[in-house]
FIFI-335225 format. One line per 5 residues: number of its first residue (from 0); for each residue x negated, y negated, z of N, C-alpha, C. Coordinates in steps of 0.02 Angstrom, whole numbers, plus 50000, padded with zeros to 5 digits. Layout:
<recs>
NUM> X,Y,Z,X,Y,Z,X,Y,Z  ... $
</recs>
This chain:
<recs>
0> 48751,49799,49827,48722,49818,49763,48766,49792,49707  48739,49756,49686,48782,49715,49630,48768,49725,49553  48791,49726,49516,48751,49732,49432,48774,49670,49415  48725,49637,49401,48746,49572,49371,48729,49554,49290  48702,49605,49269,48715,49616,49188,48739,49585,49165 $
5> 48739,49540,49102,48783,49491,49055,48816,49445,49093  48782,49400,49150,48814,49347,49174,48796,49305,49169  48744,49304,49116,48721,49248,49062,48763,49225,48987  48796,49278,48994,48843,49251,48930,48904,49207,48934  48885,49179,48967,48937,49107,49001,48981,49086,48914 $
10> 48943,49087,48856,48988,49066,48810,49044,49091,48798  49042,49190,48814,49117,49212,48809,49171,49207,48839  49216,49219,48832,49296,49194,48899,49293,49265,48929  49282,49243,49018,49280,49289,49063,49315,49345,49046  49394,49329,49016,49419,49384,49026,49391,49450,48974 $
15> 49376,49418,48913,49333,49494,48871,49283,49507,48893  49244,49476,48936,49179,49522,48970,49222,49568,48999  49257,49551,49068,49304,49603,49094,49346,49663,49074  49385,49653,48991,49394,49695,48985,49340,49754,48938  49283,49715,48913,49236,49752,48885,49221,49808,48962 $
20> 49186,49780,49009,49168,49808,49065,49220,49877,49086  49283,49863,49089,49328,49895,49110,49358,49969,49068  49306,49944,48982,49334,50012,48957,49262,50052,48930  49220,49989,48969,49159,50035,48956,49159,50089,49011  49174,50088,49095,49196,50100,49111,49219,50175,49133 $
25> 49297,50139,49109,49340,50216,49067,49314,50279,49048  49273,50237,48993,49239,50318,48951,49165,50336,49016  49156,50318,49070,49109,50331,49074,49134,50383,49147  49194,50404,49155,49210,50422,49217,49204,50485,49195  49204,50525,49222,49233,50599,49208,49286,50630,49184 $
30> 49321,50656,49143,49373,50668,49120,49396,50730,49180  49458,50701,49201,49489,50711,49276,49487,50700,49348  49439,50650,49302,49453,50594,49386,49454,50519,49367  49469,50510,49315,49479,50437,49284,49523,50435,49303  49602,50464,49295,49665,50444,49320,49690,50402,49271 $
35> 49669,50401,49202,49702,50373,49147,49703,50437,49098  49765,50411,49070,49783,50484,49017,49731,50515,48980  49719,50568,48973,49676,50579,48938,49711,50610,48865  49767,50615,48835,49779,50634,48776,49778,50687,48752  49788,50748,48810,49788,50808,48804,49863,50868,48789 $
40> 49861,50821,48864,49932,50836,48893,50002,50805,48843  50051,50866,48807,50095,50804,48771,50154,50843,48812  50156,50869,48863,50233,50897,48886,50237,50826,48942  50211,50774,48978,50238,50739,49017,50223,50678,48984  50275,50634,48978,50255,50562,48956,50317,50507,48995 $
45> 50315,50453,48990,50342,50420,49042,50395,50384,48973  50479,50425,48977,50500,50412,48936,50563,50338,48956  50590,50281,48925,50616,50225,48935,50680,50260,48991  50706,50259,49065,50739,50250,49083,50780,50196,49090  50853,50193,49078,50896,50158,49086,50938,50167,49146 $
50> 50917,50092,49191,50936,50087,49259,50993,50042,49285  51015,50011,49322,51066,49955,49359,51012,49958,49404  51045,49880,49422,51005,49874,49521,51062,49839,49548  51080,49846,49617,51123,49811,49660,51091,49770,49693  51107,49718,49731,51073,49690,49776,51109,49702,49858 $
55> 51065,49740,49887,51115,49754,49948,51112,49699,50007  51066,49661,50009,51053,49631,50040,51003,49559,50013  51013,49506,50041,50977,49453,50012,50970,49397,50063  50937,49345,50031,50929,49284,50100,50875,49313,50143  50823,49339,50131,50753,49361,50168,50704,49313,50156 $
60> 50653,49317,50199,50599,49280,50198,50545,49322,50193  50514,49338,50147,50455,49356,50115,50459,49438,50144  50522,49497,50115,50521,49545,50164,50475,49595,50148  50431,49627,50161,50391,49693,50198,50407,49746,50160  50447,49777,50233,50438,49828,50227,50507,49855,50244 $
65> 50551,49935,50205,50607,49952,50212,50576,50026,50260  50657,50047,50293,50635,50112,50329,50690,50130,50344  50742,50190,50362,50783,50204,50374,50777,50252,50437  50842,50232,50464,50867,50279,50549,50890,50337,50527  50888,50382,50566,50924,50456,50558,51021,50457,50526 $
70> 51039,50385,50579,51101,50375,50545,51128,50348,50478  51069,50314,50446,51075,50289,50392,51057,50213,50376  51061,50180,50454,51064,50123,50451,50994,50111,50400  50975,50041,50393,50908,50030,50364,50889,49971,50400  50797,49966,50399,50766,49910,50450,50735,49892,50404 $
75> 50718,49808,50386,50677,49782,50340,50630,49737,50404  50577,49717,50396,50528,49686,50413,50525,49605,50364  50514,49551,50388,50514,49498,50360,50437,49463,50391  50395,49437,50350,50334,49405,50347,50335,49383,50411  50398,49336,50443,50388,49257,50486,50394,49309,50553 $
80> 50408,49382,50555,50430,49400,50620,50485,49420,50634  50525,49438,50582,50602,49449,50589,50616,49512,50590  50655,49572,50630,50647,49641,50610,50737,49628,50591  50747,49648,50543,50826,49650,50518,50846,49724,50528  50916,49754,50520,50979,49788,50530,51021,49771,50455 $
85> 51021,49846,50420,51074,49838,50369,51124,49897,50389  51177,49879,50393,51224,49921,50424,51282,49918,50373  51306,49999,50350,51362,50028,50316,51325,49947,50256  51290,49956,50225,51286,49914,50169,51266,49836,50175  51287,49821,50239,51285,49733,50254,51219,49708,50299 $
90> 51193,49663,50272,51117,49625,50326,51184,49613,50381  51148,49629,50442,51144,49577,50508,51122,49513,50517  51160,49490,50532,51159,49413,50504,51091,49380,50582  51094,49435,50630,51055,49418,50695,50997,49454,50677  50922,49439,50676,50882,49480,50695,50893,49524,50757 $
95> 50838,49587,50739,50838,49643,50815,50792,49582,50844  50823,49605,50940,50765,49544,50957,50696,49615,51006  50645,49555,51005,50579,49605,51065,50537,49629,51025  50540,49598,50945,50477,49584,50928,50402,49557,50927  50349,49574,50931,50295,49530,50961,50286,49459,50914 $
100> 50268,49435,50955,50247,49352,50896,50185,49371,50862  50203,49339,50784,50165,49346,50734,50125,49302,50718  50050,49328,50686,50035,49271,50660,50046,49255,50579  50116,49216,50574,50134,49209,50487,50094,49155,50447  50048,49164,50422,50010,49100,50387,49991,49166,50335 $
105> 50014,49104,50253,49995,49162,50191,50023,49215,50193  49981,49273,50198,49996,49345,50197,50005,49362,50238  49977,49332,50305,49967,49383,50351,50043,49347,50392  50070,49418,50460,50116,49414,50466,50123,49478,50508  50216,49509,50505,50238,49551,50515,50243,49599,50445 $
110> 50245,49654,50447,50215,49716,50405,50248,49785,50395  50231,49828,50432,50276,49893,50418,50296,49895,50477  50355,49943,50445,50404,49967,50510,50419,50059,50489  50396,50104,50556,50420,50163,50533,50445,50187,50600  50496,50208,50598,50537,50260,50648,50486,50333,50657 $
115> 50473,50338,50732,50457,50418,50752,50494,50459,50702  50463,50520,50699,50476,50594,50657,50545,50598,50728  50514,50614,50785,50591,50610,50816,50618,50548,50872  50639,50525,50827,50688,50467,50823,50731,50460,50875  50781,50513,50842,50841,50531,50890,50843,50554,50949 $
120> 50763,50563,50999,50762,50582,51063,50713,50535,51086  50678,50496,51053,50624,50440,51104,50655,50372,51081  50667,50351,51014,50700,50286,51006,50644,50264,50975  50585,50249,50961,50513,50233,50969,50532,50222,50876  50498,50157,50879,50472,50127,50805,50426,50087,50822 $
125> 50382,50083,50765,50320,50081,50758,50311,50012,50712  50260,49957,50735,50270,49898,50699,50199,49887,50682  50182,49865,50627,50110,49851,50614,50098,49745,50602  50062,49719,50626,50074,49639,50620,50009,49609,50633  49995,49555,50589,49936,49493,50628,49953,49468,50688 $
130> 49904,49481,50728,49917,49460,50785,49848,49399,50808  49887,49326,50850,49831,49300,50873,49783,49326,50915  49726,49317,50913,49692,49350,50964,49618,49298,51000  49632,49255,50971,49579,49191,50988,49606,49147,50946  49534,49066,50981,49553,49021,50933,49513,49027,50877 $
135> 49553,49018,50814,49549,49032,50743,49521,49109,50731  49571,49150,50766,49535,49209,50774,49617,49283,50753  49619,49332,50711,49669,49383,50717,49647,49431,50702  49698,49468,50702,49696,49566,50732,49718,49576,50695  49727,49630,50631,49776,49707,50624,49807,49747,50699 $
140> 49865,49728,50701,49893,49771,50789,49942,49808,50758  49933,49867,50799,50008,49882,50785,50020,49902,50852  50101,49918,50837,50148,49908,50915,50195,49947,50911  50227,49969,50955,50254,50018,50982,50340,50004,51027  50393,50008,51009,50451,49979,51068,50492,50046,51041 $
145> 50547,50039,51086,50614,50083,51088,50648,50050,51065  50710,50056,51009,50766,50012,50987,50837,50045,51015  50856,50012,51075,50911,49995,51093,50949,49957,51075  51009,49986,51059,51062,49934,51017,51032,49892,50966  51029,49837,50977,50999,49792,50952,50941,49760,50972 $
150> 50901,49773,51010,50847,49740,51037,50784,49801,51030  50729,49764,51040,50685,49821,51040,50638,49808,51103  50621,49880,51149,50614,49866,51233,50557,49917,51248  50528,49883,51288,50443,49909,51318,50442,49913,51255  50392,49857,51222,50348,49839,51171,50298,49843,51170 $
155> 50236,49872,51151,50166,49870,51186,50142,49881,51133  50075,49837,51118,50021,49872,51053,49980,49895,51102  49991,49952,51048,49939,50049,51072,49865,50025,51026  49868,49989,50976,49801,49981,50944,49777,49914,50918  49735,49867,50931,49725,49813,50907,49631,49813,50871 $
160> 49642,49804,50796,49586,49808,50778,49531,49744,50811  49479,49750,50748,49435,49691,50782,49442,49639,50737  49424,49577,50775,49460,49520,50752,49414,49498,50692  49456,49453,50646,49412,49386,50606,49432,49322,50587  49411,49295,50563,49432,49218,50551,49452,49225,50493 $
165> 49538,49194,50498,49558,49210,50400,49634,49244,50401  49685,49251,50352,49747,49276,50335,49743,49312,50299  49699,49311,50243,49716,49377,50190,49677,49424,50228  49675,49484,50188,49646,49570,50189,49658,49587,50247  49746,49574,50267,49753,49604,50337,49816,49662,50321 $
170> 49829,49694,50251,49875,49722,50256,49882,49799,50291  49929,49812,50315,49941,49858,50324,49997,49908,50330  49986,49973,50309,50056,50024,50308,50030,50080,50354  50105,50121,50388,50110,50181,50402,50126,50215,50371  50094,50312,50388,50135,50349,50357,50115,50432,50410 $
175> 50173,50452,50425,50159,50509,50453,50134,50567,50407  50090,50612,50437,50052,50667,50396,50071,50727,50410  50068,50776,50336,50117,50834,50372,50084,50882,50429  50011,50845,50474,49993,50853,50530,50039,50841,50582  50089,50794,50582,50114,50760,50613,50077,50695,50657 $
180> 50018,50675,50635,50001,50622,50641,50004,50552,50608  49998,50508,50644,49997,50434,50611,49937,50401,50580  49949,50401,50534,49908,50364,50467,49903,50291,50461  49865,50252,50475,49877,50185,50474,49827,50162,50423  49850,50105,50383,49775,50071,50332,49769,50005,50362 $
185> 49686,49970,50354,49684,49928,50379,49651,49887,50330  49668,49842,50331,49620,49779,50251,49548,49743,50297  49501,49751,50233,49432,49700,50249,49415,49664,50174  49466,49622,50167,49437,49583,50102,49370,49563,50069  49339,49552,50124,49280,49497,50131,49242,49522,50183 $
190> 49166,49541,50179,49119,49544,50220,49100,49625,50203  49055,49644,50238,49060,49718,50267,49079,49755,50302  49123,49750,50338,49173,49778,50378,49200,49861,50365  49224,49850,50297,49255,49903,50262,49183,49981,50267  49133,49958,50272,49069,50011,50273,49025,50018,50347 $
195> 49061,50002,50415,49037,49988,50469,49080,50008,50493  49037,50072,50546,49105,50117,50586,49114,50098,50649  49064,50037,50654,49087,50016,50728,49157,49980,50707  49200,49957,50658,49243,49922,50639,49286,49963,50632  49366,49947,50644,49442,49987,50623,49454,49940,50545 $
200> 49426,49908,50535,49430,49876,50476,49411,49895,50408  49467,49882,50374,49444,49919,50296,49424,50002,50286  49491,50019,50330,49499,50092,50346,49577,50139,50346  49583,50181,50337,49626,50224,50366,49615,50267,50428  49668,50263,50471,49633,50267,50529,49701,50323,50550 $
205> 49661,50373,50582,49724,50433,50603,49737,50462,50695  49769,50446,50704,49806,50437,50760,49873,50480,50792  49866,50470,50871,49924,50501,50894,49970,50475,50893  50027,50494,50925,50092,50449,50902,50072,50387,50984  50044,50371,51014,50031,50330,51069,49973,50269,51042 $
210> 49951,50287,50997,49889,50260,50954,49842,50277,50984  49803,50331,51022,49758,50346,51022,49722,50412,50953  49633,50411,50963,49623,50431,50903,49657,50497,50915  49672,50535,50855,49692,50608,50828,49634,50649,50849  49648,50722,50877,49590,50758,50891,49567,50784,50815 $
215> 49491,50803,50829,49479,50832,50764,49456,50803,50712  49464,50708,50716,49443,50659,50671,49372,50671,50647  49348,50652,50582,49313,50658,50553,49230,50623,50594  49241,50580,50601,49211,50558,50649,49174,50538,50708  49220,50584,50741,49246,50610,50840,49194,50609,50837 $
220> 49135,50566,50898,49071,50582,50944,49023,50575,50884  49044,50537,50826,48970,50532,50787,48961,50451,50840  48885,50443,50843,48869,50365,50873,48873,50316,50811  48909,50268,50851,48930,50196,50793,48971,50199,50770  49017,50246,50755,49072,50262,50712,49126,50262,50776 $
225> 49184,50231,50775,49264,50240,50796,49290,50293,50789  49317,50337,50846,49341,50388,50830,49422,50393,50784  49414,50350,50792,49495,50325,50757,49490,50324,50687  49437,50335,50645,49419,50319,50592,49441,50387,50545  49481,50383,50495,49489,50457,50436,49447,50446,50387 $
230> 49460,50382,50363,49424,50356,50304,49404,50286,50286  49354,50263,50255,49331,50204,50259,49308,50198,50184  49280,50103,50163,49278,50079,50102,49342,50059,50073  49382,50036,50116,49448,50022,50064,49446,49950,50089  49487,49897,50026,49500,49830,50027,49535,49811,50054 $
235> 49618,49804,50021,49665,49811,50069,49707,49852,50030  49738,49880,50087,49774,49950,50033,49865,49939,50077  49897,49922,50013,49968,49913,50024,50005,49962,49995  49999,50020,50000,50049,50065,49991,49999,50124,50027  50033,50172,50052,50018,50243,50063,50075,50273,50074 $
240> 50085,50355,50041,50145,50388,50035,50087,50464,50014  50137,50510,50076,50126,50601,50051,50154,50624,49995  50100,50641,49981,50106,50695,49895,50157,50746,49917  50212,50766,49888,50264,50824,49910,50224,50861,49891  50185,50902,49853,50155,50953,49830,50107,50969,49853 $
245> 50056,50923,49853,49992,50954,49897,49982,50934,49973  50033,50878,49987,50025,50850,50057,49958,50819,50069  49927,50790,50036,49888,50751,50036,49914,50680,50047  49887,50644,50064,49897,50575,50095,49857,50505,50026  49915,50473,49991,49875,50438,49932,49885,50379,49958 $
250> 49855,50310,49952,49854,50237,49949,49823,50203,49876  49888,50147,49905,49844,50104,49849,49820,50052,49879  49779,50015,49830,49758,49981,49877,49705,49905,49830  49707,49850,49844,49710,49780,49793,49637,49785,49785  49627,49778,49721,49545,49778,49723,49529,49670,49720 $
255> 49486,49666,49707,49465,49581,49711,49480,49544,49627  49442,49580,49594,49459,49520,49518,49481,49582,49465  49522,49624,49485,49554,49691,49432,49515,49753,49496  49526,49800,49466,49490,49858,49507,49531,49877,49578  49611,49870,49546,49654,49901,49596,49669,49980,49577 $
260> 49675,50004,49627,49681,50069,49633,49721,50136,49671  49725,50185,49659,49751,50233,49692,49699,50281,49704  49718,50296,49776,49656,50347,49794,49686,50413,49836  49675,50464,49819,49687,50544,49852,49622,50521,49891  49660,50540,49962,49644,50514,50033,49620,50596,50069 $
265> 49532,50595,50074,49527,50640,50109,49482,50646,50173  49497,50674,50205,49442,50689,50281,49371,50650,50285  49359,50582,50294,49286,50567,50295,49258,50542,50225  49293,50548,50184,49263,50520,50134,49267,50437,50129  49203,50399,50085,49200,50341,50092,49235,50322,50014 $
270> 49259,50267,49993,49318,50247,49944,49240,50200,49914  49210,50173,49947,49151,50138,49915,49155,50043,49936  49217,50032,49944,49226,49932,49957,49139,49926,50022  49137,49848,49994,49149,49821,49961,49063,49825,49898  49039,49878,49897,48974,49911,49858,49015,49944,49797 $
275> 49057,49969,49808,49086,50009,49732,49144,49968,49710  49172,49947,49666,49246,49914,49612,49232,49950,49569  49313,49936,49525,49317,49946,49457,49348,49851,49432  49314,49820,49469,49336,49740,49508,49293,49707,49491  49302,49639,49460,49222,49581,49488,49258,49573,49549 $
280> 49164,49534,49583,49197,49487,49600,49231,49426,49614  49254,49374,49653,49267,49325,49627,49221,49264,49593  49168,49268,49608,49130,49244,49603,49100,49240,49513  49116,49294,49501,49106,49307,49418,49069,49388,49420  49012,49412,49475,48986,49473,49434,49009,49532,49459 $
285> 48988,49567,49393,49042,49648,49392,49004,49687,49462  49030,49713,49499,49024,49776,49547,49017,49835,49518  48961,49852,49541,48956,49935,49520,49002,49980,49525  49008,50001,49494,49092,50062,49469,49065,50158,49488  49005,50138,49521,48992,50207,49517,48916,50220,49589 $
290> 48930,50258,49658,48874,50268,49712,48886,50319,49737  48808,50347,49727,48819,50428,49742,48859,50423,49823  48892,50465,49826,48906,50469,49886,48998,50423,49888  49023,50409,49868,49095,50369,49868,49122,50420,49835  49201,50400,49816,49242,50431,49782,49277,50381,49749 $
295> 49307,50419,49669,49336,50386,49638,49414,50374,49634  49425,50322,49618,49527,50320,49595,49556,50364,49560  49592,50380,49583,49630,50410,49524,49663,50370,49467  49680,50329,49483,49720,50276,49448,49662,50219,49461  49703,50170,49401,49643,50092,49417,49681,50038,49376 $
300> 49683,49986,49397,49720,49948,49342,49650,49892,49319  49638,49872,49276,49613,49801,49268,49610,49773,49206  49665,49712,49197,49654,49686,49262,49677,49707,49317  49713,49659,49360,49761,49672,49405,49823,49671,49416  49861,49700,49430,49937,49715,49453,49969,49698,49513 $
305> 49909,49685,49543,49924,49669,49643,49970,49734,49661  49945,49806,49659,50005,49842,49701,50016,49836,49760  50082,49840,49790,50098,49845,49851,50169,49896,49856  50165,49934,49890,50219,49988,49934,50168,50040,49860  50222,50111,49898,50207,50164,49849,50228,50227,49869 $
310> 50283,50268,49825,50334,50307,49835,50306,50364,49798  50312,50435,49807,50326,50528,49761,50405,50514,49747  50435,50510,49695,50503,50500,49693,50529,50606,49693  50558,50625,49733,50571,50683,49746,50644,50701,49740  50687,50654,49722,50778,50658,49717,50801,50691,49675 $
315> 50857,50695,49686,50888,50722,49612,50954,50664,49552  50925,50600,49575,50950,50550,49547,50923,50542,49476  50838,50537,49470,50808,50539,49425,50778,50592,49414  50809,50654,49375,50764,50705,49375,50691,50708,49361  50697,50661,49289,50643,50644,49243,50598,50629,49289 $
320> 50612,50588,49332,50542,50562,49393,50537,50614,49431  50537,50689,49433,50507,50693,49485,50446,50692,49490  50428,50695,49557,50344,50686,49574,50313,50629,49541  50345,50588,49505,50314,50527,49495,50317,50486,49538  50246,50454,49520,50234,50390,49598,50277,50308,49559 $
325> 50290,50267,49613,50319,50211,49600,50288,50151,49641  50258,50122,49603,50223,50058,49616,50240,50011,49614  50251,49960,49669,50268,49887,49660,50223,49849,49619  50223,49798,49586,50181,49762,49561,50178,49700,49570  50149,49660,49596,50147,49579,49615,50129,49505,49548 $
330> 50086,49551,49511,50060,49524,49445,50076,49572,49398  50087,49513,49336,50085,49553,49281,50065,49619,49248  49993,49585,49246,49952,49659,49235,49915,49633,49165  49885,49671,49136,49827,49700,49085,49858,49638,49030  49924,49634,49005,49960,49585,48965,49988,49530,48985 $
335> 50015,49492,48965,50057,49431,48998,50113,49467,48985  50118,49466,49070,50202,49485,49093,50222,49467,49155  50259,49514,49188,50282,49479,49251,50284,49545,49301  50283,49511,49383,50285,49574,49433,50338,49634,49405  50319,49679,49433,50381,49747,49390,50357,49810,49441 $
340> 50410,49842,49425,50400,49906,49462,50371,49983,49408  50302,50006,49432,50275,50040,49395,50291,50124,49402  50310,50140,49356,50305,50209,49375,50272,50249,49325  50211,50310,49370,50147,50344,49342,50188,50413,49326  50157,50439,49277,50172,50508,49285,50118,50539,49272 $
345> 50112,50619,49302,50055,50656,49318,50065,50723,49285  50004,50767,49249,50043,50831,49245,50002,50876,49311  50028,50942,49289,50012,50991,49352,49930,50996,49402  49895,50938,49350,49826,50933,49389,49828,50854,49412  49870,50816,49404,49865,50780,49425,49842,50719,49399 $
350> 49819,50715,49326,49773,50676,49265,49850,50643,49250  49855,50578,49245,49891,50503,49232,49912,50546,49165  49995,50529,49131,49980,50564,49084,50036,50494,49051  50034,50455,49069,50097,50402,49046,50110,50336,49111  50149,50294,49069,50181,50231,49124,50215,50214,49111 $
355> 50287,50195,49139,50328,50140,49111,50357,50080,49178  50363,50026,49134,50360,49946,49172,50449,49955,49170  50467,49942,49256,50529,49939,49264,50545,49869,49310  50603,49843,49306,50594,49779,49352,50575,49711,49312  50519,49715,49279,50488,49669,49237,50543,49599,49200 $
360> 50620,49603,49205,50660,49546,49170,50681,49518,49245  50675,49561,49298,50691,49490,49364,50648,49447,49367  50572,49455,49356,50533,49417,49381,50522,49396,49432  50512,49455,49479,50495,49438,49533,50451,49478,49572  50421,49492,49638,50334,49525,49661,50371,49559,49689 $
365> 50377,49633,49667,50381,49693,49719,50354,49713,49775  50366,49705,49832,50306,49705,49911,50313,49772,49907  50387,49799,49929,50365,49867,49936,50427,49916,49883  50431,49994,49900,50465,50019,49860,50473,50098,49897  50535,50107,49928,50534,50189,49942,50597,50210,49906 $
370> 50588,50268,49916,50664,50323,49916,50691,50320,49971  50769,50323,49939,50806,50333,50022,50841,50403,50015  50882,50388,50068,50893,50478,50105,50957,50503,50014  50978,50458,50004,51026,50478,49957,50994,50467,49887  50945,50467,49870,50902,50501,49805,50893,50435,49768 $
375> 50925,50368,49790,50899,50302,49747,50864,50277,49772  50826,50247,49718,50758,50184,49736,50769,50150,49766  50745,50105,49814,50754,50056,49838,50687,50004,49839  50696,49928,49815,50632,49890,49828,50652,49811,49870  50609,49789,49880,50616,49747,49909,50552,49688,49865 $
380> 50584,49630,49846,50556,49566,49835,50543,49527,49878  50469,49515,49863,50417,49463,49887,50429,49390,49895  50493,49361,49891,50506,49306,49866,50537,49267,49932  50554,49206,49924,50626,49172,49976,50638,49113,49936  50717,49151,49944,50740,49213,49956,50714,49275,49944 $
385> 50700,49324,49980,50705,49413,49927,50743,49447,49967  50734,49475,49927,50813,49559,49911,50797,49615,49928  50834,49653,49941,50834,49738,49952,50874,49742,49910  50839,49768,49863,50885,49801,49793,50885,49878,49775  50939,49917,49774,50937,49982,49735,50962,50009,49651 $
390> 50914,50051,49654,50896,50059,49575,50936,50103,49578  50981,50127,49541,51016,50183,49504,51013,50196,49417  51031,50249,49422,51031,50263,49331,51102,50224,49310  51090,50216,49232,51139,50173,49212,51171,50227,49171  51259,50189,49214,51290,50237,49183,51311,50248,49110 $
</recs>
């Protein structure tokens, strides 16, 4: 279902149709579920923090994703297949080896990395990656090994989606739920996939720690539908992170020509891809922004920002942040600028109430972005070289 409204006005420059569209829009959402300020609220606003960054690590190839061991160590993920070791501060100059082979072309690749809830008695980390699976043919897989010493042993993917021809809209993240289940997102750029439950594609998908489905799924024993399935209609969604407060499960996730977004992630509900945007598409016409039956963003950028990773900052480093979310950014955004690290703030219902652009003078694409165990930011650049860099307040 497409609206193709004013795609006769070829004389104007695309981009003011778009942003006409985008704030017509705006006003047309509901006030508290737009996820843009509404001008009510003046006790939270997103006031200029003054930061440092270190670089703890550098010389990566297009890295992923960060995650830390019970001991402290930290594991980064690299595009080409590389699982790295930062130890007492320093990269391992050796990859961990007993990784599966990747398929690295473009985007697609090696992906997230998360350590079991218990760690310290199975060993078990969790790898998400393109995998070949025919000719001109790949998977969303994820996989499963023990990390001994340095190697990683009995490797096995517990889940391999269904295949397509192509590298982009294969991203994917973990995140455990305070179910204690595994949360996985899966990208469908292109096609219908994302609205077809015979597909793991263009979904969040909830799971045991073995990758079979989670009991209780929304789903379970409907015909046509995957029991593996939580939620469906999403594009590709590169960040997901638990709300400390309500324990809800949020993603973000890349819309096609603007119409990226953040979404409060619930039981069965459909997100709307690729029938609902706040997005054209590439092609030039606007997507309907509104079907009975979907749910809306909370957040939305458009244009676009390209988010990827996405953090609740909960420390006591930055007080000012707490419960604010932190967004990588790949693109500029709405102005001419450069990748930066975004951070939202919310008041007690949850309504966007401010932003401020951090990162923005490196110039460079934030992939991902967590908290670590000792209350500083940490991000990692999209680049090669890129960095594992931590944010601290400036002293």
């Amino acid at each position: 279902m497409k609206n193709r409204a004013g795609t006769n006005r070829t004389r104007l420059p695309q981009v003011i149709l778009f942003s006409v569209a985008a704030f017509a829009v705006a006003l047309l959402l509901p006030s508290g579920t737009q996820g843009q300020p509404q001008g009510k609220d003046k006790a939270k606003k997103a006031g200029k923090t003054a930061i440092r960054t270190t670089v703890i690590a550098g010389g990566l190839w297009h890295p992923w994703s960060v995650a830390w061991l019970p001991d402290g160590d930290m594991l980064v993920t690299e595009r080409n297949g590389k699982l790295r070791l930062v130890h007492d501060g320093k990269l391992d100059p050796e990859p961990i080896s007993g990784v599966p082979k990747v398929h690295s072309v473009r985007l697609s690749g090696l992906m997230e990395v998360l350590p079991h809830p218990d760690f310290e008695r199975n060993q078990f980390l969790y790898l998400t990656y393109t995998k070949d699976v025919g000719p001109d043919q790949v998977a969303t897989t994820l996989a499963r090994g023990k990390l001994q010493g340095h190697a990683l042993v009995d490797v096995r993917d517990i889940l391999v989606c269904d295949s397509w021809a192509g590298d982009g809209g294969s991203g994917s993240r973990l995140a455990w739920g305070k179910d204690g289940m595994l949360y996985m997102t899966t990208g469908a750029s292109n096609g219908n996939a994302a609205q077809e439950g015979s597909s793991l594609r263009g979904k969040i998908l909830r799971l045991r720690d073995d990758g079979s489905p989670a009991p209780g799924n929304p789903f379970e024993g409907k015909p046509g539908f995957k029991a593996e399935i939580y939620t469906m209609g999403h594009r590709n969604s590169l960040g997901l992170a638990l709300n400390p407060v309500t324990g809800d499960l949020w993603n973000n996730e890349n819309g096609p020509y603007g119409g990226d977004e953040i979404n409060v992630i619930k039981a069965g509900a459909n997100y709307g891809w690729p029938e609902v945007s706040f997005g054209r598409d590439y092609s030039g016409p606007q997507i309907v922004s509104f079907k009975e039956g979907t749910v809306l963003p909370i957040v939305f950028w458009a244009p676009s920002i390209a988010p990827s990773g996405m953090a609740f900052y909960t420390g006591d480093k930055f007080p000012e942040w707490k419960n604010n979310v932190l967004v990588g950014a790949m693109l500029g955004g709405a102005v001419q600028g450069y990748p930066h690290l975004e951070r939202i703030v919310f008041n007690e219902r949850w309504d966007e109430t401010g932003r401020e652009t951090l990162l923005a003078d490196m110039h460079k694409r934030i992939r991902d972005v967590r908290q670590g165990p000792d209350g500083y930011v940490y991000v990692l650049t999209d680049e090669d070289p890129g960095e594992l860099i931590r944010i601290e307040p400036a002293k």
